[in-house]
N, C-alpha and C positions, 0 to 999 in steps of 0.2 A: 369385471369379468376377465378370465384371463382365456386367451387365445388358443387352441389347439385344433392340429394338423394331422390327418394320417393316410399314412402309406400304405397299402398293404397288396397283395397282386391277386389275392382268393377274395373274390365279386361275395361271396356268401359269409367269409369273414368279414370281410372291411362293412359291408353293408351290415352287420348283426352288431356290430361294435358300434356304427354310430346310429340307428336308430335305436337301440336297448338301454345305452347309456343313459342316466338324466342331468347329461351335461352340464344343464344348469343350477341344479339341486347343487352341483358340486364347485360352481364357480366358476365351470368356464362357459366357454362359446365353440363351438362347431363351427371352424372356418373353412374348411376343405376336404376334400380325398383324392389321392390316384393312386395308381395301380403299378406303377415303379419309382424309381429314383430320378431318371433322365425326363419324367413327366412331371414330378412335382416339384422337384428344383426353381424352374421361373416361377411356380405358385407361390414358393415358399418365400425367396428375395418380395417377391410383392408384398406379400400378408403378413411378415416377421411373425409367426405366432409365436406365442410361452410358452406351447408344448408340442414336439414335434412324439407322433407313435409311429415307427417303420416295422415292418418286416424285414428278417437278415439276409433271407434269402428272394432274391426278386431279379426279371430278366433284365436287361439294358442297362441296370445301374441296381448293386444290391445294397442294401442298408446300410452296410458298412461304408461303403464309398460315399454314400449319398451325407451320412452321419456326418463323418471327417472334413465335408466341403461346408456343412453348417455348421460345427462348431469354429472352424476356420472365419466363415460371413457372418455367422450372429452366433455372435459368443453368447450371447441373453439367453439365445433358446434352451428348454432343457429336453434332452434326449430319454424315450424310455424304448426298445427294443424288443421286440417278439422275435423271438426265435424256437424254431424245431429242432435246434440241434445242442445238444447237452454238452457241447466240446471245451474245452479249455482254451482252448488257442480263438475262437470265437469271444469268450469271454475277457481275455484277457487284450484282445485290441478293442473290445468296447472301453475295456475300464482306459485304455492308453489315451483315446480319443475324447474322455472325458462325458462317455454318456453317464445319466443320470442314473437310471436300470435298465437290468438287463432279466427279462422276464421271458418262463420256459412255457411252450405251451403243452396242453390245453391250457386256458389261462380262463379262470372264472372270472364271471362280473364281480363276485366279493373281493376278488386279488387287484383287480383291478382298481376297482374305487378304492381299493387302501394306498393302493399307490400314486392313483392322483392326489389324495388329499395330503399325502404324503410332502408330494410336489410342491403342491399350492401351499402348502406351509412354508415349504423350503424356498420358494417364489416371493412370500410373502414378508419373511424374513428376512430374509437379503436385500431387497426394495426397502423395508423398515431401516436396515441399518444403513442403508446408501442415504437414504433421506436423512437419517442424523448425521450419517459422517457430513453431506451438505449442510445443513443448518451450521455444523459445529467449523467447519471450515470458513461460510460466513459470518460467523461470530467473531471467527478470529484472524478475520482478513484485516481488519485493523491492528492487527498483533504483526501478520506478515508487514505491514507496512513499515511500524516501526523496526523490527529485526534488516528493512532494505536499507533503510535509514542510517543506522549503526554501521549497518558493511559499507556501503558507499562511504563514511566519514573514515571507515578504517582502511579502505582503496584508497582515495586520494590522498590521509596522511601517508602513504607511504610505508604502512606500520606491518604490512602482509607481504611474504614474499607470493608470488607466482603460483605455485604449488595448492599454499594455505588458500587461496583467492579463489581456484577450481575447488577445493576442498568444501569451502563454509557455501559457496553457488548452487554446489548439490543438495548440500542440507536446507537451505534455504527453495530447493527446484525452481532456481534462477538460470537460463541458458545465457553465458555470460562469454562466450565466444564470438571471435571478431570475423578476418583477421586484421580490422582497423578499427578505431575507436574516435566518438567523437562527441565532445561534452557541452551540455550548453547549462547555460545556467539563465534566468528568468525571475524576475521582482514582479510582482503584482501587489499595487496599493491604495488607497485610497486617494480620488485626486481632491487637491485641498483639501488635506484631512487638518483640523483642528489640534495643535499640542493638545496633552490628554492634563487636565489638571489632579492632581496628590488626591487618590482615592476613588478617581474613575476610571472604570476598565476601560483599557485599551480592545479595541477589538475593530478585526475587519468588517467594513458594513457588505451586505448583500451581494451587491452587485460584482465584489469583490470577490466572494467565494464563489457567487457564481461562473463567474469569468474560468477561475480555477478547475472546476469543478467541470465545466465543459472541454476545455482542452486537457483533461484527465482522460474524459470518455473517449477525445479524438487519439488518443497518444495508446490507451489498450486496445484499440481495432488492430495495428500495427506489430508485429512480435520484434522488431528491428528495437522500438524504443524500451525504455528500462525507465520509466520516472521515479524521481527518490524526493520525499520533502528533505530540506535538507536543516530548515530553520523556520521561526516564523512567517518569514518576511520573502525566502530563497528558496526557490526547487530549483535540483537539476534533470535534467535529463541524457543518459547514457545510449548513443547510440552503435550498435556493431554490426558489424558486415563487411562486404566487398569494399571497398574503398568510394566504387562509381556510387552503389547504392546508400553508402554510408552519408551522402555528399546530397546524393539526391534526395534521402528523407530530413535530412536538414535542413533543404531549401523547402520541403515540404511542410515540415513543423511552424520554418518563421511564416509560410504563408498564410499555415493556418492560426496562428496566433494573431497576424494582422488584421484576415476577415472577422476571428470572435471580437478582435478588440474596438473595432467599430461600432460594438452595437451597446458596449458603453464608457463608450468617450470621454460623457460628460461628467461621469462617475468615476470612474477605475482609470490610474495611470500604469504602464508597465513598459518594463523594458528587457531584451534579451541578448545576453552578450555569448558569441563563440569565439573558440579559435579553429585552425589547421585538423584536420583529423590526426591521430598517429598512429604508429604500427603494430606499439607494445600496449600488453594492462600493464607493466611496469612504468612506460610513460604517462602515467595517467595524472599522477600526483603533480608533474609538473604543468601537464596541460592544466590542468585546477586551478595549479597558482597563477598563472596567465589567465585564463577568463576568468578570474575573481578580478583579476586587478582590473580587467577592460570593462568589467560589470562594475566597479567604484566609478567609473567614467558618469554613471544616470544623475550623481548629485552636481559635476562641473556640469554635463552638458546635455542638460533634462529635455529637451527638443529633438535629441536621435534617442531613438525607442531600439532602434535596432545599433548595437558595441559591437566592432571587430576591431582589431588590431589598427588596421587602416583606417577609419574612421575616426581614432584618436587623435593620431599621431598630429594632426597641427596641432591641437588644444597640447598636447606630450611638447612640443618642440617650441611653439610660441615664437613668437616674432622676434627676430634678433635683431631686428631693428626699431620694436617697440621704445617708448620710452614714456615718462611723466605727460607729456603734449598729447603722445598717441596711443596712452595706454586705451583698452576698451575695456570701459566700465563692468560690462557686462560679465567679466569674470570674477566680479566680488561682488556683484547682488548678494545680498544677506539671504535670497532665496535658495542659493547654492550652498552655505552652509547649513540652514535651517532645514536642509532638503538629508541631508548627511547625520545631523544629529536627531532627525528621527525617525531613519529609515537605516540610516548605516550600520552596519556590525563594527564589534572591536576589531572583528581579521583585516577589516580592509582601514585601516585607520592608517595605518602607514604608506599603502598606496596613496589614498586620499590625498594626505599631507603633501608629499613628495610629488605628485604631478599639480595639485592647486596650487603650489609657492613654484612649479616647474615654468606652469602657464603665465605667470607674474615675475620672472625670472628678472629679466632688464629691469624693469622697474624697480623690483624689489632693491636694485642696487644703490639707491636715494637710501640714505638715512631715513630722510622724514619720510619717506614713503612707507622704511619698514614700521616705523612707528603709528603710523595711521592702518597699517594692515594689524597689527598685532591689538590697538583697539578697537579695531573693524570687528574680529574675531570675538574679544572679548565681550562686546558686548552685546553681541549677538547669540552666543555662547549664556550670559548674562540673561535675556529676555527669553531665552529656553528653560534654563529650570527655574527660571520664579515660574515660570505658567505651570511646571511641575509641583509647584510649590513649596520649592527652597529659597533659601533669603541667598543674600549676595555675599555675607558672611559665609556659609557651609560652603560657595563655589569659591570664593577668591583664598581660603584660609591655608596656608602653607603652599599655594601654587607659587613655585622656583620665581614664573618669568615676571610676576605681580612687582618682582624687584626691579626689575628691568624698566620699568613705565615711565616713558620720561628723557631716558638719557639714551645715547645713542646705542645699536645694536646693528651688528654686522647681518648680512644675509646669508653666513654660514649656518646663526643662530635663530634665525628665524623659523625655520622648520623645528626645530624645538621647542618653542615657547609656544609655536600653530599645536602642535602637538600634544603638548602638556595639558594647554587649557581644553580643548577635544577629547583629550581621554578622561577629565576629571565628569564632564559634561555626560562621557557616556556611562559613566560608571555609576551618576548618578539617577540615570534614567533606568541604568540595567538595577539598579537596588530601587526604586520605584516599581520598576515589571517586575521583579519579583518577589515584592510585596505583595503588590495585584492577584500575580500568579498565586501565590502562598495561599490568600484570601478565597480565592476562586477553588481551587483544590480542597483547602480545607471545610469549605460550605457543600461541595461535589460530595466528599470521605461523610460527612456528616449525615447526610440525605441519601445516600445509598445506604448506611450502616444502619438507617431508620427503615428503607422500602425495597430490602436485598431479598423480602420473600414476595415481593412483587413480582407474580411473572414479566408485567408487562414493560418493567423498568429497560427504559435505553437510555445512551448515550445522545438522544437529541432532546428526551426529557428532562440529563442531569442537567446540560448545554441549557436549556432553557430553563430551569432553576435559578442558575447562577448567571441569567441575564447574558450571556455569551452565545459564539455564533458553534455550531459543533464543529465546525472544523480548526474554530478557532481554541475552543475547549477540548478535544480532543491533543490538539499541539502540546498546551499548556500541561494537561495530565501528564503525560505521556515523558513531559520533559522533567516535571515536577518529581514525579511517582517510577521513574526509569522502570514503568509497565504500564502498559494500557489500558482503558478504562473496563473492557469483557475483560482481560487478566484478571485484575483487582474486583468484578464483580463476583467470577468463577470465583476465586480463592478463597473470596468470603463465603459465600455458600457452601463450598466444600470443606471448609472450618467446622462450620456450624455439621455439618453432615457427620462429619466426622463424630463430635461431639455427643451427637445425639444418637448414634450407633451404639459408641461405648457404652452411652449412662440410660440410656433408656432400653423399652423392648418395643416401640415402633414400629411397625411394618414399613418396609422403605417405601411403600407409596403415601405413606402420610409425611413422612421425612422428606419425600420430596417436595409434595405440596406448599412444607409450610419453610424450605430455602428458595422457592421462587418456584417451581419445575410441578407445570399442570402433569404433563407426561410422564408417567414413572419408570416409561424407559426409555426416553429420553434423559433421564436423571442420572439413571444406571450409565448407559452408555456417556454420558460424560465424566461421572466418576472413575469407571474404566480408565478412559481416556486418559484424565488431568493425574489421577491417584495407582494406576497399575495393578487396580484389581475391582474385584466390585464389591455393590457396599456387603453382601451375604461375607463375605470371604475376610472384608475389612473388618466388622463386625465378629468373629470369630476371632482374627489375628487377635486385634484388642485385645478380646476378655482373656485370651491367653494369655496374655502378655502382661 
C-alpha cells in the first residue's frame, strides 16, 4: 500500500476527500491531514508518504512553499495540487518544482481516482525499474570489479597520464582523489599448502577465501580505501586523503588484518607490505615498484607477516662480516625457495634474486660456496616440478648455467644462473596453471552453454561444477575469458534473444523464459540495457533489415 497525505485548510473539503475516497480499493493508505503547510510539515518528515494532496492556497504556509521544501526533503514523494485558481504563473511554478499534477477545482471523485491510479502506476513503475536497475547492478558488481582491476594495473604501470586517470575514475564512479596516496599490497595463502601435482587444480582452501572475504567487508565500511584484486595470489589496496588520515587508516587496515588473521593461523598464512604515502597519482607507479619489491621479502623472511622498508633492510644489507664459519643457515632453507616458486609471480623474480644472493653476499664470495648455492637452488628447483609432474629432462634442457656445474663461477654470475633455473621453474608452473585454468573454463563455457536458460544458474554453481572455490573461479574466468562470468552469461542469452526475435514470432515473454529470465520485464529491461533498445524495437530493426 502506498502512503498518502493531505493538506487542505476547508475542514468540509479535506474531510469529504478522505472519508469518500476508498483509499484502499486504490492502493493506498490514509496517513494523515491538516489544515496548512506550517502544520503538516513535521507530519510529513515523520510519515514520508507516496503521495502528498495540498491545497495552493492555505494561511501560514501555501502549497506552493510547502511543495518546494518536500520535493527538496523527499524527493520520493509525489505531489498532486488543488487549486482554485486557473493562472499560469501558478501552474507553471508547480511544473518548476517538479509536482506530479496539478488539478483545478471543483474536482470530482471520478478525476480524482483517475489521477491516483495514475500515480500508483507511475509509483509503481519507477520502484519496478529501480529494483531491476538493482538486481542489474548486482549482477554486475563482479564486472565492476574486474574493470578496477585493469585501471589499477594501468595506474601503477604508469601507462595513463593524470588527466586520463580522473577521466576512466568517473566512468568507472570511482572517487579517486587524494591529496596523498598510499598502497599496500597483501598475500593471503594457504599455510602448508601441498605443491599441486600435473592435473590437480590448484585452488585456495576455505579458510583462505574466508579470510579474504572478511577484510573485504572491513575495507567497503571505509570510503578512504579503494581494494583492487590484483592477481591470484595479490590484492592491493589504494588509500587517499589527508596525509594524517591517509596514515591513520593504514595503521587501521594492518590492524585489522592482524585481529582477522588470528582466527586462522593454523590454516591461512599472509603477509602485508607498504611503503611512505606520496603526493602525486603520477607517483604511484613508483610506489608499486617499491612495495612489490618489499612484498618479495614473505619468501626470504616468512616470519614478519608485516614488509616495510625498515624491516628488510638487515636481510637487504647482510652481514659484512658474515662468512663460511658464520654464515646463517637459515637463509637457504629450501623452504625459502619452495616458498617463492609457489607463491611468487614472474614480476618479482628479479627482486627475489637480487636481494637472496644480496643476503649471502660474503659468503657467496667462496667459489665452493657459489657452487653449492647454485645446486642448492637446482635441486630444489628440481623437487618442484617433478611434484608438478615434469621429469628432470623438460627442467634442466637447454638451461645456459647446467654448463657451469662443476667448475668454478664468480659471484658476478651467480645471480644469473639463481635466476635462469627460477624463471624456467616458474614458467613451468605458469603453463601447468594454465592448463588448469584452460580446463576449468572450458568445463565452466561447456555447463553454462548447456544451463544458460536456467534462471537459477550462478557463478557459485558453475564454481562448484568445476570443483573450485568462486572466488577462486571467478579469478580464473575472468583472466581466462578477459570478461566475467554475468558478462559471458548475459551475452549468451542475449545471443540467443536476439536470434529468436529475428526467426521466430514469439512473444518476448516466452523468449525470455526460455534464455533464463522468469520476469519478462526483467528481460526487457536488460536487453535495453546490454543491446540499446528493446526486444519490440530489435525485433522490427531485424526483419528490416
Amino acid at each position: 500500500m502506498l502512503k498518502v497525505f493531505l493538506v487542505e485548510d476547508e475542514a468540509i473539503i479535506r474531510e469529504g476527500l478522505r472519508d469518500n475516497i476508498p483509499w484502499q480499493q486504490q492502493g493506498y493508505t490514509f496517513v494523515g491531514e491538516a489544515a496548512d503547510g506550517e502544520q503538516a510539515l513535521p507530519m510529513l518528515r515523520k510519515l514520508k508518504p507516496d503521495v502528498l494532496i495540498t491545497d495552493i492556497k492555505m494561511p501560514f504556509m501555501d502549497g506552493l512553499a510547502l511543495s518546494k521544501l518536500v520535493a527538496r526533503e523527499l524527493p520520493g514523494t509525489k505531489i498532486i495540487i488543488i487549486s482554485g485558481y486557473d493562472e499560469f504563473e501558478y501552474a507553471r511554478q508547480a511544473i518548476r518544482i517538479g509536482v506530479e499534477q496539478y488539478l483545478l477545482k471543483p474536482i470530482t471523485k471520478a478525476m480524482l481516482l483517475r489521477t491516483l491510479q495514475e500515480v500508483r502506476q507511475k509509483i509503481q513503475s519507477e520502484r519496478e525499474q529501480e529494483n531491476y536497475l538493482e538486481k542489474f547492478r548486482s549482477e554486475m558488481q563482479e564486472y565492476e570489479q574486474f574493470s578496477r582491476r585493469r585501471f589499477f594495473e594501468e595506474i601503477v604501470a604508469g601507462s595513463l597520464s593524470v588527466e586520463e586517470i580522473y577521466e576512466k575514475a568517473d566512468q568507472l564512479n570511482m572517487d579517486i582523489h587524494g591529496p596523498w596516496y598510499q598502497l599496500l599490497l597483501y598475500n593471503i595463502q594457504a599455510k602448508n599448502r601441498s605443491m599441486p601435482e600435473r592435473g590437480r587444480r590448484a585452488d585456495a582452501n576455505e579458510s583462505v577465501t574466508q579470510l579474504r572475504e572478511e577484510l573485504q567487508h572491513f575495507l567497503m565500511e571505509y570510503p578512504e580505501y579503494l581494494p583492487v584484486r590484483q592477481n591470484l595470489t595479490v590484492d592491493a589496496i589504494l588509500i587517499r586523503g589527508e596525509k594524517e588520515k591517509v596514515e591513520l587508516a593504514a595503521g587501521r587496515c594492518i590492524e585489522k588484518m592482524q585481529e582477522l588473521a588470528q582466527n586462522y593461523e593454523k590454516e591461512a598464512e599472509w603477509y602485508l607490505a607498504y611503503a611512505a604515502p606520496v603526493g602525486r597519482l603520477s607517483s604511484l607507479p613508483g610506489s608499486y615498484s617499491e612495495v612489490s619489491r618489499i612484498l618479495s621479502y614473505r619468501h626470504l623472511l616468512p616470519h614478519h607477516h608485516i614488509l616495510t622498508r625498515e624491516s628488510t633492510k638487515s636481510f637487504a644489507q647482510g652481514d659484512e662480516e658474515s662468512s663460511l664459519k658464520n654464515l646463517d643457515m637459515t637463509k637457504i632453507e629450501p623452504s625459502v625457495l619452495r616458498s617463492f616458486l609457489q607463491n611468487g609471480q614472474k614480476s618479482e623474480l628479479d627482486d627475489f634474486v637480487k636481494e637472496y644472493v644480496k643476503g649471502l653476499w660474503e659468503a657467496a664470495k667462496s667459489k665452493l660456496f657459489c657452487q653449492y648455492l647454485i645446486l642448492h637452488v637446482r635441486f630444489t628447483a628440481l623437487a618442484y616440478i617433478e611434484e608438478l609432474g615434469y621429469s628432470q629432462e623438460e627442467f634442466l634442457n637447454s638451461l645456459e648455467c647446467v654448463k657451469h656445474m662443476g667448475i668454478a663461477v664468480t659471484s658476478q654470475d651467480l645471480e644469473g644462473y639463481i635466476r635462469e633455473m627460477l624463471e624456467r621453474a616458474l614458467e613451468m608452473r605458469e603453463k601447468e596453471s594454465k592448463s588448469q585454468s584452460h580446463n576449468i573454463v572450458s568445463q565452466a563455457i561447456a555447463y553454462i552453454d548447456e544451463n544458460y536458460a536456467t534462471e537459477t544458474i550462478s557463478l557459485k554453481e558453475v564454481a562448484r561444477y568445476t570443483n573450485v572455490s568462486a572466488n577462486y573461479f571467478s579469478a580464473v574466468f575472468s583472466q581466462e575469458m578477459q570478461q566475467t562470468f554475468v558478462e559471458y552469461l548475459t551475452q549468451k542469452r542475449m545471443k540467443k534473444a536476439k536470434e529468436m526475435l529475428r526467426k521466430t514470432d514469439k512473444r518476448s515473454a516466452e523468449i525470455a523464459a526460455e534464455v533464463g529470465y522468469k520476469d519478462p520485464h526483467y528481460f526487457s529491461f536488460v536487453f535495453r540495457k546490454t543491446q540499446g533498445c528493446t526486444p519490440t524495437d530489435y525485433r522490427t530493426g531485424g526483419r528490416k533489415g
